[in-house]
C-alpha positions in Angstrom: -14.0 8.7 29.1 -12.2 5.2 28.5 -11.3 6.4 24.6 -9.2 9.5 25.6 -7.6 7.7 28.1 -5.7 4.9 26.4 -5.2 8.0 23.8 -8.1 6.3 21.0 -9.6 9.6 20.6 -8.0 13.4 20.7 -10.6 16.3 22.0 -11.5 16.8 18.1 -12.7 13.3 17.7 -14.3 13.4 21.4 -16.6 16.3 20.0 -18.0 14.6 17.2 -18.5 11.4 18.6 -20.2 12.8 21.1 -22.4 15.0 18.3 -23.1 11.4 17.1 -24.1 10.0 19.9 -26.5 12.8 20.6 -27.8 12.4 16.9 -28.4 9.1 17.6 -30.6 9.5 20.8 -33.4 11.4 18.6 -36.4 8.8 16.8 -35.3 10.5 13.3 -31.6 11.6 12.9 -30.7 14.0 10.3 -27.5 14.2 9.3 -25.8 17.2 6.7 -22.4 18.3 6.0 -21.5 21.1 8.3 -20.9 24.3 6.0 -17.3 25.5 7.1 -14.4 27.2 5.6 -12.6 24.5 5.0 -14.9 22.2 2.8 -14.8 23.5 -0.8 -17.7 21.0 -1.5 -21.0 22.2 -2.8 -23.8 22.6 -0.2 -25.4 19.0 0.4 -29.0 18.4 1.0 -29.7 17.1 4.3 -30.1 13.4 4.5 -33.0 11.9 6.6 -31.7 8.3 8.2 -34.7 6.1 9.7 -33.3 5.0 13.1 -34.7 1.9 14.9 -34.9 1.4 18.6 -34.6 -1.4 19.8 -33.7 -1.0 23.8 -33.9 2.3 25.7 -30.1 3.0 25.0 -29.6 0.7 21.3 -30.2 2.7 18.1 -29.6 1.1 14.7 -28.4 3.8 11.8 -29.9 1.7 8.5 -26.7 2.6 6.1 -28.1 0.5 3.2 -30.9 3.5 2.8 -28.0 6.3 2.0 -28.5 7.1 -1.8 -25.4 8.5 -3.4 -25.7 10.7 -6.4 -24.9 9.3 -10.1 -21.6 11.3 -9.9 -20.4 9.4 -6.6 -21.4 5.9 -8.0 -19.4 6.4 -11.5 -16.7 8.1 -10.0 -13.7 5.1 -10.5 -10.2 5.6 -8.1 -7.5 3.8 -10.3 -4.5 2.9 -8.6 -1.2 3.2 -9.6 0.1 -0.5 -10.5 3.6 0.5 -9.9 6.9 -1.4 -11.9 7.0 -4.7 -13.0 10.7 -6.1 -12.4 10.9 -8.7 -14.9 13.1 -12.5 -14.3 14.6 -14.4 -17.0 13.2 -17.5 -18.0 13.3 -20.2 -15.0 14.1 -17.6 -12.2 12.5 -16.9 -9.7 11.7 -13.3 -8.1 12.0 -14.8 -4.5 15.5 -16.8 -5.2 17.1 -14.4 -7.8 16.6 -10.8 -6.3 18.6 -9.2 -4.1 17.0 -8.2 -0.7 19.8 -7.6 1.2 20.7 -4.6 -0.9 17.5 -2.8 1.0 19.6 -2.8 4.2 23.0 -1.4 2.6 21.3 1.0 0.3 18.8 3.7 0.6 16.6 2.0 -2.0 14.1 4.7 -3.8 11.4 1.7 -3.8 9.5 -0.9 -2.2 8.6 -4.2 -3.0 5.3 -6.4 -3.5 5.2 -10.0 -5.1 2.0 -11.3 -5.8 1.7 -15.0 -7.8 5.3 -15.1 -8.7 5.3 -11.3 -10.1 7.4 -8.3 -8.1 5.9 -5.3 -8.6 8.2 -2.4 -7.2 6.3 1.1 -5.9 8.3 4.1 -5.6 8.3 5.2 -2.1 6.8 8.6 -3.4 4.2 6.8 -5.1 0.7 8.6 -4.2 -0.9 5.0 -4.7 -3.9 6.3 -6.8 -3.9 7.9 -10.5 -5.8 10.3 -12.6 -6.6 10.6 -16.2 -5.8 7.1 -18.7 -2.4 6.0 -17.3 -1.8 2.7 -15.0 1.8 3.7 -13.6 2.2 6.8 -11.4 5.0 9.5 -12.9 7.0 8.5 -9.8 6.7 4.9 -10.4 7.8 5.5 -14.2 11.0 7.4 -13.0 12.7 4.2 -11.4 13.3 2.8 -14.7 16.2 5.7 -14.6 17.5 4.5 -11.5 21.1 3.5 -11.7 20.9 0.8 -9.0 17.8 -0.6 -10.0 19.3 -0.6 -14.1 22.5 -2.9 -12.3 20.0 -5.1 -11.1 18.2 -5.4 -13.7 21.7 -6.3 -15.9 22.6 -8.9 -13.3 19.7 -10.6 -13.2 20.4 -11.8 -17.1 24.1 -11.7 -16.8 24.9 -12.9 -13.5 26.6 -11.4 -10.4 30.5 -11.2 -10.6 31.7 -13.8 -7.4 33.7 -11.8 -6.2 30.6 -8.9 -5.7 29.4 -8.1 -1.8 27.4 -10.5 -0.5 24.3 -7.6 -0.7 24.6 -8.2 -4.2 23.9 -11.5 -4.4 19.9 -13.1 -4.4 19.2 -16.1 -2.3 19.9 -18.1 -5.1 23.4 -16.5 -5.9 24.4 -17.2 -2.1 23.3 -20.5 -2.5 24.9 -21.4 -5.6 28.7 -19.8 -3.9 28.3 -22.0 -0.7 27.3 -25.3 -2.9 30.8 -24.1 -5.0 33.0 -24.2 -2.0 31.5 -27.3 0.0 32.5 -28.8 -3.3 36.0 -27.0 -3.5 36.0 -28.6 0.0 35.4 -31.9 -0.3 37.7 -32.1 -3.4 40.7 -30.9 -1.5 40.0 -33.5 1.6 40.2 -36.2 -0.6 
C-alpha cells in the first residue's frame, strides 16, 4: 500500500484502517469500542452510524448524528496559561527581552507573545490543568528561577554596559551602538 511506503502508516495503523474500510463497505456500519486490557473505560453501547452511498466504492460516515453523553459535553479541558513576564511602563516585550540568552543558557522555559503580552511555559508544562487553578505547578515554579528573577531585575533597572551581549534585549544593543556611533562622530570632529 502507498501509506506504508512513504512510512504514513506503521502495521498497527494498517490494521485498523483497513477494519475501517471494511466497516465502511456494509449499508449500516456499527461501530463500538473494542473491550481490551488496556481500556479502563466502562463498556460503551454500540453506536449505529447511517452510511450513504453514493457510488459503488463512496460511503459517507454522517458524524453530526454521533450523540455524546451529558458527561462528555460538560466535561471542560482548562489549559494551563503559563507566566506572565511583565515590562515596565513604555517597553516593549519584543525590544526589551533578552532572546539571545536562549542560545547561551539552558533556559527552563519557552516563550509565547500574543498582543504585546509574553507568556513564558515551562518546558515541563503538561499544557492542560485540573481542579480551579489557571497556572500549572511547573509553570508556578519559574518564579524561583534565579536567571529568570535577574531578568526580571534588569528589565526595571537596566543591564550593566559592560554585561555579555546575551544579556542585552534588542533594545539594549541598539541603545550601545547609537552610544558609540556618537562617541565616534564626536572624536572625528
Amino acid at each position: 500500500m502507498y501509506w506504508t511506503k512513504i512510512g504514513l502508516l506503521d502495521n498497527q495503523s494498517l490494521t485498523r484502517f483497513s477494519r475501517i474500510v471494511t466497516s465502511a463497505e456494509k449499508p449500516e456500519a456499527v461501530m463500538s469500542n473494542p473491550s481490551s486490557s488496556r481500556s479502563k473505560r466502562p463498556q460503551e453501547q454500540p453506536v449505529t452510524v447511517p452510511v450513504t452511498k453514493t457510488r459503488a466504492t463512496d460511503y459517507i460516515i454522517d458524524v453530526d448524528s454521533f450523540e455524546l453523553s451529558e458527561k462528555e459535553t460538560n466535561h471542560q479541558i482548562l489549559r494551563c496559561q503559563g507566566y506572565t513576564l511583565c515590562f515596565p511602563a513604555g517597553k516593549s516585550p519584543y525590544t526589551a527581552y533578552p532572546f539571545a540568552l536562549h542560545d547561551t543558557r539552558a533556559l527552563p522555559w519557552d516563550i509565547s507573545i500574543e498582543n504585546g503580552i509574553m507568556t513564558l511555559f515551562a518546558q515541563t508544562c503538561s499544557g492542560s490543568l485540573s481542579g480551579t487553578e489557571k497556572t500549572c505547578q511547573s509553570c508556578l515554579d519559574l518564579l524561583r528561577n534565579g536567571t529568570l528573577e535577574g531578568i526580571r531585575t534588569r528589565l526595571v533597572e537596566g543591564v550593566h554596559q559592560n554585561a555579555q551581549f546575551p544579556y542585552h534585549s534588542f533594545g539594549g544593543l541598539h541603545e550601545i551602538i547609537r552610544h558609540k556611533t556618537m562617541q565616534v562622530e564626536f572624536y572625528r570632529l
